[in-house]
C-alpha positions as a printed NumPy array, in Angstrom:
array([[ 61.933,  10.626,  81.716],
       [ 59.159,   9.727,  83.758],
       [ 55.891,   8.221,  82.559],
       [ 52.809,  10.43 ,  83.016],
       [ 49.328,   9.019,  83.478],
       [ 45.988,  10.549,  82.481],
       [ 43.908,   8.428,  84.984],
       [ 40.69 ,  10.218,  83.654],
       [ 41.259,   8.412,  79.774],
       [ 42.087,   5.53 ,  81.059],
       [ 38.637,   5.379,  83.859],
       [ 36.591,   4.934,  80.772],
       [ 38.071,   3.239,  77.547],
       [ 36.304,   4.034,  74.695],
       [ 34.267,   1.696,  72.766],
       [ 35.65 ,   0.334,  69.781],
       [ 35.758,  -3.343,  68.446],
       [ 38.887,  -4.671,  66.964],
       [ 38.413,  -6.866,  63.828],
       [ 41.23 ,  -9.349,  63.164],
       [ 40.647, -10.668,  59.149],
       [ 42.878, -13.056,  57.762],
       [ 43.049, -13.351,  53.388],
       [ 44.314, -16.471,  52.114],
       [ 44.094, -17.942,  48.965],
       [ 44.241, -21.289,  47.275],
       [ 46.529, -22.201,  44.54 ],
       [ 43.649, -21.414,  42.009],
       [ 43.373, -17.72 ,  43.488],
       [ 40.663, -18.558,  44.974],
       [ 40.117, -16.589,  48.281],
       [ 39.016, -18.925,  51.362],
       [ 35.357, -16.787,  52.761],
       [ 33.363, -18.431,  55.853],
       [ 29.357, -18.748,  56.151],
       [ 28.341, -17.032,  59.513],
       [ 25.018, -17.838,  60.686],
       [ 24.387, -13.805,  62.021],
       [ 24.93 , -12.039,  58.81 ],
       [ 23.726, -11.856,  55.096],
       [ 26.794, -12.751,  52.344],
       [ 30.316, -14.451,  53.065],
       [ 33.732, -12.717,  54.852],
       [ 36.922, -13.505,  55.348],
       [ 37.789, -15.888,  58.187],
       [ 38.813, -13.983,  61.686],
       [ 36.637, -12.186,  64.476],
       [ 37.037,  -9.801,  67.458],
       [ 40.457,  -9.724,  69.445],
       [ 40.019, -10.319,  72.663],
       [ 40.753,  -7.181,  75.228],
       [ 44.496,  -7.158,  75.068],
       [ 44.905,  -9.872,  72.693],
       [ 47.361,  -8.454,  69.693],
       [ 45.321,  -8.9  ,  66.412],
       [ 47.531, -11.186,  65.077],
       [ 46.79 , -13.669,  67.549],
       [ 43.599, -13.658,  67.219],
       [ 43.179, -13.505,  63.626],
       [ 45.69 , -16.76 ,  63.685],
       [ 43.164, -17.956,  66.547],
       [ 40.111, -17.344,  64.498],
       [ 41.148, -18.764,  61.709],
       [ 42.058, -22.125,  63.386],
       [ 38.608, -22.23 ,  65.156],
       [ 36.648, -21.494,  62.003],
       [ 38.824, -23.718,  59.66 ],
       [ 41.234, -25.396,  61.41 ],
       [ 44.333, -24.036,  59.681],
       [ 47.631, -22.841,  61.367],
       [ 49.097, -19.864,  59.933],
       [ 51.491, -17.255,  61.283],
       [ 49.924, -14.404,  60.104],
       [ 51.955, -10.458,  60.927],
       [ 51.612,  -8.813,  57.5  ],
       [ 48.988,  -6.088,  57.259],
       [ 47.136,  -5.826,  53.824],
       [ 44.441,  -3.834,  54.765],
       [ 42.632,  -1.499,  58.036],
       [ 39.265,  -0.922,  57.602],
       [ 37.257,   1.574,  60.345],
       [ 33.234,   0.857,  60.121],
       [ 31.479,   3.603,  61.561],
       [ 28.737,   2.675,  64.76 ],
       [ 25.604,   1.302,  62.846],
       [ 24.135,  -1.792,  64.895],
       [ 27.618,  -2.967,  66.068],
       [ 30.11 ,  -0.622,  67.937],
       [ 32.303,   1.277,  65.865],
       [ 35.291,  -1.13 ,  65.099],
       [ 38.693,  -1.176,  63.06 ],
       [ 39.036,  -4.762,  60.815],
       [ 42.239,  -5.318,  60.058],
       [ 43.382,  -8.042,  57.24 ],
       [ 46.452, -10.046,  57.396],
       [ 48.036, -12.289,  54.927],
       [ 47.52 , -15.537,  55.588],
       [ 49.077, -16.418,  52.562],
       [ 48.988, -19.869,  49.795],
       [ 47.554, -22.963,  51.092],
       [ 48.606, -26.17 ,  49.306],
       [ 46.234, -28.513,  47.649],
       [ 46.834, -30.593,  50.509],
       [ 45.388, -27.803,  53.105],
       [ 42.59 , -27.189,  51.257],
       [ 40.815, -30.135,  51.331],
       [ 41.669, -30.507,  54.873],
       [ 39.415, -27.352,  55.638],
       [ 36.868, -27.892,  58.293],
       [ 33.926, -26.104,  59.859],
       [ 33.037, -27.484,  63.568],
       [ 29.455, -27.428,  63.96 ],
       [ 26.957, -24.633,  63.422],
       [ 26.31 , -24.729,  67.68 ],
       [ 30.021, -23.885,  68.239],
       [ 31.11 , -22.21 ,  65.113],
       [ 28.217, -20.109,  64.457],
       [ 29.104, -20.951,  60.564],
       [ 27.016, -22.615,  57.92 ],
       [ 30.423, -23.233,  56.163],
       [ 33.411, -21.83 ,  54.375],
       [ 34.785, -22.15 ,  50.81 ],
       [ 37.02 , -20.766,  48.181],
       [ 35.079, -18.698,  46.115],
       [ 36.385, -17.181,  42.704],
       [ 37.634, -13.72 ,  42.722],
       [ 34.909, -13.065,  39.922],
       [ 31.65 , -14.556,  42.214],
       [ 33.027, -11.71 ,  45.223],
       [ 30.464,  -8.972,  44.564],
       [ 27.812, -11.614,  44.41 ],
       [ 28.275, -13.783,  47.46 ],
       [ 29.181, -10.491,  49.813],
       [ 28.005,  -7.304,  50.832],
       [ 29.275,  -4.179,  49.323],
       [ 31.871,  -3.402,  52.106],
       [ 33.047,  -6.566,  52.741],
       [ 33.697,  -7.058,  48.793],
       [ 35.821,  -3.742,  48.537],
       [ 38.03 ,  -5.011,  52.009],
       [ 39.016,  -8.349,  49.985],
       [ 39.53 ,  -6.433,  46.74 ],
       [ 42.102,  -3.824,  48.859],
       [ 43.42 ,  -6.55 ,  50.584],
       [ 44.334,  -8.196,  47.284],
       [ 45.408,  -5.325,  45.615],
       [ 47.933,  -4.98 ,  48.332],
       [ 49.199,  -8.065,  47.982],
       [ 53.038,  -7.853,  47.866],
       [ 53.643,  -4.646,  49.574],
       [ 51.727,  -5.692,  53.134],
       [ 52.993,  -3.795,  56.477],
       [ 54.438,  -5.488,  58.704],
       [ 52.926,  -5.421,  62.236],
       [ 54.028,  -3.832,  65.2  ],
       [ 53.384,  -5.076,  68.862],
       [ 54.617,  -2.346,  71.399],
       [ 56.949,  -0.914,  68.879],
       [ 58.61 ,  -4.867,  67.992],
       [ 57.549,  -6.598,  64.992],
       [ 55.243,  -9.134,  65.512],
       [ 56.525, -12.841,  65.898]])
């Protein structure tokens, strides 16, 4: 069978951000949350895939960037859409990024505020959430964790993600 092209959707992609989250959690429970300098309250570690970057890589990218932690991260826990409001409409999606040890914790850095665009990043108790983010972010960690267990595994042009 023949491929057929629709060159008029593909002259003008449409506009939508992709999110790429990563949730991981310290032996305590406690769920690792990053300081950005351009928003109010703390989020999970990640940022915006770059154009034809698979979201795994680039949560696994922004993660290392904003923490320096390696992690292999392909299991989905949560998708998120956020409707247009100042930002583009975009689709967050939250991997796994599993346990670190005691070990990895400690070894958690921030680069500076000029490249990072972070004040910092910490493990925060699941019962200080509500109180150190905003409203939506809070409810993405607590689906996130409440998925924790039964994650999807992530497809890259129909081949799980390695």
């Amino acid at each position: 069978m023949r491929p057929t092209r629709y060159p008029r959707l593909l002259a003008k992609l449409p506009a939508c951000r992709l999110g790429a989250l990563v949730l991981l959690r310290s032996q305590a429970g406690h769920v690792l949350l990053v300081d950005p300098d351009h928003l109010d309250g703390l989020l999970l570690p990640g940022g915006p895939a770059l154009p034809n970057e698979p979201p795994h890589l680039a949560a696994a990218r922004h993660l290392h960037a904003q923490t320096g932690l390696l992690r292999r991260v392909t299991q989905l826990l949560a998708v998120d859409f956020t409707p247009a409001d100042r930002y583009l409409e975009r689709l967050n999606l939250v991997f796994d990024g599993g346990v670190v040890t005691d070990r990895e914790e400690q070894r958690v850095t921030v680069p500076p505020r000029c490249r990072s665009g972070l004040h910092g990043a910490r493990f925060a108790d699941l019962a200080h959430l509500s109180a150190l983010m905003s409203p939506a972010q809070n409810a993405r960690v607590q689906q996130a964790l409440a998925n924790l267990g039964r994650a999807l595994p992530l497809l890259v042009h129909g081949q799980r993600a390695a």
